[in-house]
N, C-alpha and C positions, 0 to 999 in steps of 0.2 A: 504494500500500500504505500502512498507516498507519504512523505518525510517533511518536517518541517526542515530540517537540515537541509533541503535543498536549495541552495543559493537563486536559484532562481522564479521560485515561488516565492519565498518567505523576504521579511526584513526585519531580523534581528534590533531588539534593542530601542523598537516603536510601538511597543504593549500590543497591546486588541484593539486598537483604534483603526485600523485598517478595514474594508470592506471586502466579503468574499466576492471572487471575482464572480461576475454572472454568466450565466450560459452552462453553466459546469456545477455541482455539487461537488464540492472538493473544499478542501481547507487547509488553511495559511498554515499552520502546525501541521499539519499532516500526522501522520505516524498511524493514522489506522485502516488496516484493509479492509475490503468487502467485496468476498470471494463472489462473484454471481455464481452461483450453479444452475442457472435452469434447469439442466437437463435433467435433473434427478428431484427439481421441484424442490430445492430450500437456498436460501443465503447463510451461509459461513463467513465467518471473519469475525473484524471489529467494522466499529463505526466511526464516522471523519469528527477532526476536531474545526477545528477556525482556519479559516485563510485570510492571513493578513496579507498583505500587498508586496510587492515584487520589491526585490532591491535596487533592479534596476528598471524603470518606466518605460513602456511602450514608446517606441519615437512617433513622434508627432506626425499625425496624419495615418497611423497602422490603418490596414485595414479591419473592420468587423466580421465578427462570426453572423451566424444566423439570429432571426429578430434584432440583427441592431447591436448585438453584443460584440464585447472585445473579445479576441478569440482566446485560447488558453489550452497549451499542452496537456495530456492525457495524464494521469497519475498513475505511477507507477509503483508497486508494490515492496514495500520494503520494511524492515523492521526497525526495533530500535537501534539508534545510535550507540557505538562502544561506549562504554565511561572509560575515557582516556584521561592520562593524570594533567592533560588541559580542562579536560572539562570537570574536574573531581580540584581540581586550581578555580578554576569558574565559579563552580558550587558555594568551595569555601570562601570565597573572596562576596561573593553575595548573600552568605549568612552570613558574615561580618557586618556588611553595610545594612540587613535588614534587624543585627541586633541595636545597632547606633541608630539609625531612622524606622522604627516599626513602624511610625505611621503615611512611607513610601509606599503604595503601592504598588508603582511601576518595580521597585524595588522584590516582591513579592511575586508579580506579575512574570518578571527573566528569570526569578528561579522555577518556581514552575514550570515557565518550559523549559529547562534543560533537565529536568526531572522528567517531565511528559516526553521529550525526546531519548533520553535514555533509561526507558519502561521502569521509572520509579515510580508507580503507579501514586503507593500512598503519599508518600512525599509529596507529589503532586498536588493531590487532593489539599492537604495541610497549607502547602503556599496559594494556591488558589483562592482557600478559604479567608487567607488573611488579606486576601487582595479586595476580596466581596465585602469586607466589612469593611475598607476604605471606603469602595467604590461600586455598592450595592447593584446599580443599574447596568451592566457592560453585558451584553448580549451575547458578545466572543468570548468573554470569560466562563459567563458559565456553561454554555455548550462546551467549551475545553475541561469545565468539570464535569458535565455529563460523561463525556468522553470516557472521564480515566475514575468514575464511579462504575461505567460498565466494565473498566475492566478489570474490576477489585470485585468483580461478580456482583454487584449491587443495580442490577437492572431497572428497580422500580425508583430509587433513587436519581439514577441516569434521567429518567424519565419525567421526574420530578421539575431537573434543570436546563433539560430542552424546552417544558412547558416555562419555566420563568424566562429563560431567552425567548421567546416569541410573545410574550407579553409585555417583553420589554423594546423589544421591535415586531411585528407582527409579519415581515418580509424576512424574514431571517431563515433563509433557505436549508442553512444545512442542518441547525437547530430540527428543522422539518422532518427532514431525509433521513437524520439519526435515530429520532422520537421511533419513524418506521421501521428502522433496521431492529431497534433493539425489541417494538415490542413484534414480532416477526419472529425473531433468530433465539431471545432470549425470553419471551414471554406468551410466545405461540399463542402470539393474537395478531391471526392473517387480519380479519375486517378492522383492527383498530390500525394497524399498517398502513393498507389500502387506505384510511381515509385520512391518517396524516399526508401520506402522498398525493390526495385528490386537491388537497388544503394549498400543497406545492404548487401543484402546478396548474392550481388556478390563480397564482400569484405568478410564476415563471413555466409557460407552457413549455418551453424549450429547455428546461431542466434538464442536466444526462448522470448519469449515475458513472462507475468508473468503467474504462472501456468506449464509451462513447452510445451507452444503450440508454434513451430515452427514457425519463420516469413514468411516461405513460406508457412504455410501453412494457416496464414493470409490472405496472397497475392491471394492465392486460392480461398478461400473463399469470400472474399471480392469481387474480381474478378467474380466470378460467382453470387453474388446478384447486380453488376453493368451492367448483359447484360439485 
């Protein structure tokens, strides 16, 4: 699944203020797959975190994807990042600044993700949580907690904070898309799925899940292995 690590999605060091790109279900953090299996009728994997914005911008004049949209590379599957003794130098060097300033959140905010990117699940959890109590309203934030609450096996929790990102923005696409994977994969609720993703992509018709497969045509299919 893709990475937030990967330089050319991501821009380290600019919180969750970034917007996920459109056209695509995919996130600025990256780091969670989701297997499609159709053929055997289930989704495997994990589900996406936030897509914050590119490090480096589109030049002026790109052209668009379909509906209007900017266009955006395919995500590719991949796992956690090693803890290498840079980033374990990282870590420590930002639990120092967040013992001197706790009430940083951006502070809060970079360690999490380097925790989220190197499958520190609960760690994760813990900076994320001190980031929310900064800065209660961030839509990218808590879908990034959703994210790594499902992967602490806490599903209905996940669930919990995809529904406050979308309350908190109500176009908040992947908040969406994840709500459906996890209750789908992890809570084997096909119709509660289906209608997060109906929710989708009546807000972004042209939504695609990874691969380039259409979330309607998800919706289709899925749909038609629940009669």
């Amino acid at each position: 699944m893709p990475d937030k690590a990967n330089k050319g999605i991501t821009a380290k060091g600019k919180g969750s203020k970034a917007q996920a790109a459109k056209g695509y279900v995919k996130t600025e953090n990256l780091m969670l797959s989701i297997l499609i299996a159709l053929a055997v009728g289930f989704v495997a994997g994990v589900v996406f975190s936030i897509y914050r914005s590119p490090d480096i911008a589109p030049p002026p004049g790109a052209g668009e994807g379909a509906g209007g949209m900017p266009p955006q590379s395919q995500p590719q599957a991949q796992g956690p990042a090693p803890l290498t003794p840079e980033k374990r130098a990282e870590i420590e060097g930002l639990k120092a600044m967040a013992a001197k300033t706790p009430d940083n959140a951006e502070t809060w905010i970079q360690l999490g993700h380097i925790y989220f990117d190197t499958g520190q699940s609960t760690e994760a959890i813990t900076a994320y949580e001190k980031a929310l109590a900064i800065t209660p309203n961030d839509a990218n934030l808590l879908t990034d907690l959703g994210v790594m609450y499902r992967r602490t096996k806490q599903p209905q929790k996940a669930i919990e904070k995809f529904d406050q990102a979308v309350r908190v923005d109500r176009r908040h696409e992947i908040a969406r898309f994840n709500k459906g994977i996890v209750l789908l994969h992890d809570l084997n609720d096909t119709e509660g799925a289906l209608a997060a993703w109906q929710e989708l992509v009546a807000i972004n018709p042209n939504a695609k899940a990874p691969g380039g497969l259409t979330v309607q045509e998800l919706i289709k299919r899925f749909s038609q292995k629940a009669q």
